[in-house]
C-alpha positions as CSV (number, residue, x, y, z in Angstrom):
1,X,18.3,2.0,7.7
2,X,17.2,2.8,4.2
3,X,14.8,5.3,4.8
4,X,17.3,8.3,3.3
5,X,17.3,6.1,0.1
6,X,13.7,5.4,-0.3
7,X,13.1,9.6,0.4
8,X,16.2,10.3,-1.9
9,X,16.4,8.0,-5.2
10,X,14.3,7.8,-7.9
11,X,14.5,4.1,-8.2
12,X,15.3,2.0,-5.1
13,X,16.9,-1.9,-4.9
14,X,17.3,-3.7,-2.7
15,X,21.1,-4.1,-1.5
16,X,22.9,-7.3,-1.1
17,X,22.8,-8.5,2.4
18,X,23.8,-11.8,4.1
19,X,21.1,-14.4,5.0
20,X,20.9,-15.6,8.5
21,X,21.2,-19.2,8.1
22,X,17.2,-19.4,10.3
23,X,16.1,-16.9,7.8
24,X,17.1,-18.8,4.9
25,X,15.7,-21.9,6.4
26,X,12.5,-20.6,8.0
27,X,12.2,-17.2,6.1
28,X,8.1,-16.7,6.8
29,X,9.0,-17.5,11.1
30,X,11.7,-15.0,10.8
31,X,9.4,-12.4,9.4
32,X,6.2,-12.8,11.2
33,X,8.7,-12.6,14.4
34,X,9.9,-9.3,13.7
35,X,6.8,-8.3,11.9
36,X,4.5,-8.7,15.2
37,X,7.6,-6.9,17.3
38,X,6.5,-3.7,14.9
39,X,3.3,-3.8,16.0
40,X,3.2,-4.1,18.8
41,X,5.5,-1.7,19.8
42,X,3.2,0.5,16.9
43,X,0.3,-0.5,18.8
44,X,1.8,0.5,22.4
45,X,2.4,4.0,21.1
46,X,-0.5,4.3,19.0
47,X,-2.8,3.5,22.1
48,X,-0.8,6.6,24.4
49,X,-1.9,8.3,21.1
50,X,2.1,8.8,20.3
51,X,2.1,7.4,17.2
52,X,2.5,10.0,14.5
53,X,4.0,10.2,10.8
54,X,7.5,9.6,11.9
55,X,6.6,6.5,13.6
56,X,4.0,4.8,10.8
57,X,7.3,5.8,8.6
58,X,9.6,3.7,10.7
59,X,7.4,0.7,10.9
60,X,6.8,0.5,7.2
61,X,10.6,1.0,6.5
62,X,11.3,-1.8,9.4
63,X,8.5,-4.2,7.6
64,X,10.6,-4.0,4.6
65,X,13.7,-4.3,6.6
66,X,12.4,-7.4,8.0
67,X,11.6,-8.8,4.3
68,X,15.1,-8.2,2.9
69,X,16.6,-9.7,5.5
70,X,14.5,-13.3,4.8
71,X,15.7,-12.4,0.9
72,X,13.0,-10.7,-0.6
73,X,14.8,-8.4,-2.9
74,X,12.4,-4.9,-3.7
75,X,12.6,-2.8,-6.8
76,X,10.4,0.4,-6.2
77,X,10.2,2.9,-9.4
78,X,9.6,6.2,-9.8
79,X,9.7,7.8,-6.2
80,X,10.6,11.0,-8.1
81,X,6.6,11.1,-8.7
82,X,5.6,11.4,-5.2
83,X,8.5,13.7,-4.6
84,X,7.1,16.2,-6.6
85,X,3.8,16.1,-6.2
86,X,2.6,19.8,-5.0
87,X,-1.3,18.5,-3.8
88,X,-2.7,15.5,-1.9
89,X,-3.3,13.1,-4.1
90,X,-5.3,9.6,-4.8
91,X,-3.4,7.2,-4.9
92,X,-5.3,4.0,-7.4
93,X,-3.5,0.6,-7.5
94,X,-3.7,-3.7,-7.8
95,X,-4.1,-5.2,-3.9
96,X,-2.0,-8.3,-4.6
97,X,-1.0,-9.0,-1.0
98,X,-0.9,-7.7,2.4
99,X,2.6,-6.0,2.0
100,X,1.8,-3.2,0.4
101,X,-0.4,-2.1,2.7
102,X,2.7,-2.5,5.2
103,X,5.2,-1.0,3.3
104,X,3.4,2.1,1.3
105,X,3.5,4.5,3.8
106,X,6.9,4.5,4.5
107,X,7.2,5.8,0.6
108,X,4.5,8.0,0.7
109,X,4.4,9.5,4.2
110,X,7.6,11.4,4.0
111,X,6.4,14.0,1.9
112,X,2.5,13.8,2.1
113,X,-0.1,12.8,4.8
114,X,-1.9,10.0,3.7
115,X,-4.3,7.4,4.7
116,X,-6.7,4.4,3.6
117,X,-9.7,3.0,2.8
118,X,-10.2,0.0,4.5
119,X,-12.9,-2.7,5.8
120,X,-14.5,-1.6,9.0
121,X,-13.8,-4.4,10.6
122,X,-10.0,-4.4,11.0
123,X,-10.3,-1.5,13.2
124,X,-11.9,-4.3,15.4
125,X,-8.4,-6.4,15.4
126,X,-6.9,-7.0,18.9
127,X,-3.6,-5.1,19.3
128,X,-3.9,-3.7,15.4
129,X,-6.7,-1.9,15.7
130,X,-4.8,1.0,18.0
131,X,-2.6,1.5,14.9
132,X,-5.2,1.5,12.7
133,X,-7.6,4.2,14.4
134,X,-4.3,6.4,14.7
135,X,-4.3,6.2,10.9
136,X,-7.6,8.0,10.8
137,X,-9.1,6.0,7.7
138,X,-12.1,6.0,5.5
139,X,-14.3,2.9,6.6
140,X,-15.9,0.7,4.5
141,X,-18.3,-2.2,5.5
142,X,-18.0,-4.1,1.9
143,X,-21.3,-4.8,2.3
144,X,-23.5,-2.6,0.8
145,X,-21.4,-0.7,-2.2
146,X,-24.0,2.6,-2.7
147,X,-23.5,3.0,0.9
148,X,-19.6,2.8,0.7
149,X,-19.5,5.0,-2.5
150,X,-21.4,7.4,-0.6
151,X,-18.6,7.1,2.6
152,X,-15.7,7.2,0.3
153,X,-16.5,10.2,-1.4
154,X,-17.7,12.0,1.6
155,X,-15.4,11.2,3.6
156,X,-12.2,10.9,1.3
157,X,-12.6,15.0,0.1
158,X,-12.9,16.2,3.8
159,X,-9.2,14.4,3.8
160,X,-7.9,15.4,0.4
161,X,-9.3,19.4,1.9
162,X,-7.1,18.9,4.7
163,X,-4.2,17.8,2.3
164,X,-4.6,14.0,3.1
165,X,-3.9,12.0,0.3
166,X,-6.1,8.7,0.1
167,X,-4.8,4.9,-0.8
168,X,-7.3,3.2,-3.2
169,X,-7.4,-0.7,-3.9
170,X,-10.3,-0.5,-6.6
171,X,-9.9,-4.5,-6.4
172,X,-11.6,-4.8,-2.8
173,X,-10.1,-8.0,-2.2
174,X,-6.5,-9.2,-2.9
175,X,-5.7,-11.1,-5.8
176,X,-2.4,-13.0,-7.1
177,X,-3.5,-11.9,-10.6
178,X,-3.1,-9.8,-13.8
179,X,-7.0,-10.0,-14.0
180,X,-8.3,-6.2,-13.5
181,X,-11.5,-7.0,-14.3
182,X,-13.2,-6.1,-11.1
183,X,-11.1,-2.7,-10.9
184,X,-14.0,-0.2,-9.9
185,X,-13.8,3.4,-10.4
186,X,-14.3,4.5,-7.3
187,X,-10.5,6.2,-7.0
188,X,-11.5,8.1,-10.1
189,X,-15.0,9.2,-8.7
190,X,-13.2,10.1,-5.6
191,X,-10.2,12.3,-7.5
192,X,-12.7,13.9,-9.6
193,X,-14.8,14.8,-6.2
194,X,-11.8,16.1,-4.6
195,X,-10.4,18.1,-7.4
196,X,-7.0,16.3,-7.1
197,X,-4.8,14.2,-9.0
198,X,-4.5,10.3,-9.7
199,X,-1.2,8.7,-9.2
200,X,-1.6,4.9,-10.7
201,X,0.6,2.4,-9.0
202,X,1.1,-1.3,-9.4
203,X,2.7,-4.1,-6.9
204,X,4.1,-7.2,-7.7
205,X,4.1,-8.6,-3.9
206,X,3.4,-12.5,-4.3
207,X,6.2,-13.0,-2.2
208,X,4.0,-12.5,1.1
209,X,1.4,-15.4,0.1
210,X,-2.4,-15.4,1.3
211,X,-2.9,-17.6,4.1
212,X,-5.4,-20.4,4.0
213,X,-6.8,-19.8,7.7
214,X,-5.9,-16.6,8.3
215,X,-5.3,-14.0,5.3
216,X,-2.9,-12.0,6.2
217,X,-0.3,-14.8,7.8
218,X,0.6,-16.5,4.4
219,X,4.0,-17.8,3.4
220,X,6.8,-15.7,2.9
221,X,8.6,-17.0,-0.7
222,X,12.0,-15.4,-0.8
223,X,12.4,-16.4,-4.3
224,X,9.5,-13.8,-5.5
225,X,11.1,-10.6,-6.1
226,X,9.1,-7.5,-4.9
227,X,7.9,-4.6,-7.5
228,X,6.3,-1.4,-6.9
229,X,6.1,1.3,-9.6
230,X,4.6,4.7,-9.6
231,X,2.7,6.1,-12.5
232,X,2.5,10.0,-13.3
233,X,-0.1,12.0,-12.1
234,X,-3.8,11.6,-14.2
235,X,-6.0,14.4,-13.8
236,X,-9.7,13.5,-14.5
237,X,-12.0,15.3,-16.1
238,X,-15.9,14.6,-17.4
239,X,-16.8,11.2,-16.2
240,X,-13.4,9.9,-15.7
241,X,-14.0,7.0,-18.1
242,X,-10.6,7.7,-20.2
243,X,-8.4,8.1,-17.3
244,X,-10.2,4.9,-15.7
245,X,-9.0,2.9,-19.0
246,X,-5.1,4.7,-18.5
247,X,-5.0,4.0,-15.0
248,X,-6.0,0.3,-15.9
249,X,-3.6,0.2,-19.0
250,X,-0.9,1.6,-16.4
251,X,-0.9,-1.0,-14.3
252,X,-1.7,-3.9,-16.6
253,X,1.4,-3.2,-18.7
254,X,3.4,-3.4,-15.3
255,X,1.8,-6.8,-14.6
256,X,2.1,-8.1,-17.7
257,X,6.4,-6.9,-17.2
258,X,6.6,-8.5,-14.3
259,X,4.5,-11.4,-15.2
260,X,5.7,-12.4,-18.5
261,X,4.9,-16.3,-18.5
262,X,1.2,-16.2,-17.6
């Protein structure tokens, strides 16, 4: 599959590939079919405690898999930047939509540990919570924030020590917009902690829509094109304040490239 291309280019497309004529006509059943096949075969290992790097790899390659072959064409940028990183790193960008979060590692993971920061309760989730645990993540309760900053920071540099590198969404919540107004700095406190670098990254991943009952089961709109680019490292120093404002700059300039009408 395309995992050699993804760990190889710099910049990878997505190639041509013939619709199914089901996929073309029910694109979000198609996914969500093969989606839940991933994990629950991720789940199955995860729970035997077999589920390692080279498996999260293969079910973030196969979620993308699954989404090309609905039509959701990718364009990721700038792979050479994890590639050469020589440290764990945080990782600060926009939470448009639940793909990234299914996709990421598979770009990441090759060369670096990594793991996320994420709402306590989805480690609750029948059947996803096995994969989740596996992932060993930083827990949130996105209740009370001095309590989370406290976690975060804590427990984000005894990962970035081990040479974990941590996935921020500064945003908390998902949002279908080029509004970063509620980007915290809590990647930056966190870098700046650790001693490590920043690598900014923003997603354009409308395609996989927010549901209205359940979140994360949203439609699947083939005629959204997906965008992921990564920004070069940022190492903060002092309060963190400027390389806040270039992080912010980095990905509102993507947004506003891939967004040029609103």
């Amino acid at each position: 599959m395309q995992m050699e291309i993804l760990t190889q280019e710099n910049t990878y497309r997505s190639p041509k590939r013939k619709i199914s004529f089901l996929a073309r006509l029910a694109p979000s059943l198609v996914f969500y079919a093969k989606m839940i096949a991933i994990v629950l075969w991720s789940a199955r290992l995860a729970k035997k405690g077999r589920y390692h790097g080279a498996e999260w790899i293969r079910a973030n390659l196969g979620n993308l898999e699954a989404l090309e072959s609905v039509g959701i064409r990718f364009t990721v940028e700038n792979l050479h930047i994890i590639q050469n990183l020589d440290s764990p790193a945080v990782y600060v960008g926009n939470h448009m939509s639940s793909l990234e979060t299914f996709v990421l590692a598979g770009m990441i993971r090759p060369y670096q540990r990594v793991t996320y920061i994420i709402k306590e309760s989805l480690v609750s989730y029948p059947i996803f919570k096995h994969v989740m645990k596996s992932r060993d993540p930083i827990l949130v309760t996105r209740v009370n924030p001095r309590e989370d900053l406290k976690t975060v920071l804590s427990e984000g540099v005894i990962r970035l020590k081990d040479g974990i590198s941590v996935i921020v969404f500064p945003q908390t919540t998902r949002f279908v917009s080029k509004d970063l107004t509620r980007f915290n700095t809590i990647g930056i406190k966190l870098a700046l902690r650790g001693g490590v670098p920043v690598v900014p990254f923003a997603v354009r991943t409308d395609a996989w829509g927010n549901g209205k009952r359940i979140k994360d089961f949203g439609k699947i709109d083939p005629s959204k094109p997906v965008h992921i680019c990564f920004g070069d490292p940022i190492f903060p120093t002092g309060n963190g304040r400027k390389e806040h404002e270039a992080v912010v700059e980095f990905i509102a300039g993507k947004l506003n490239e891939w967004f040029p009408e609103t």
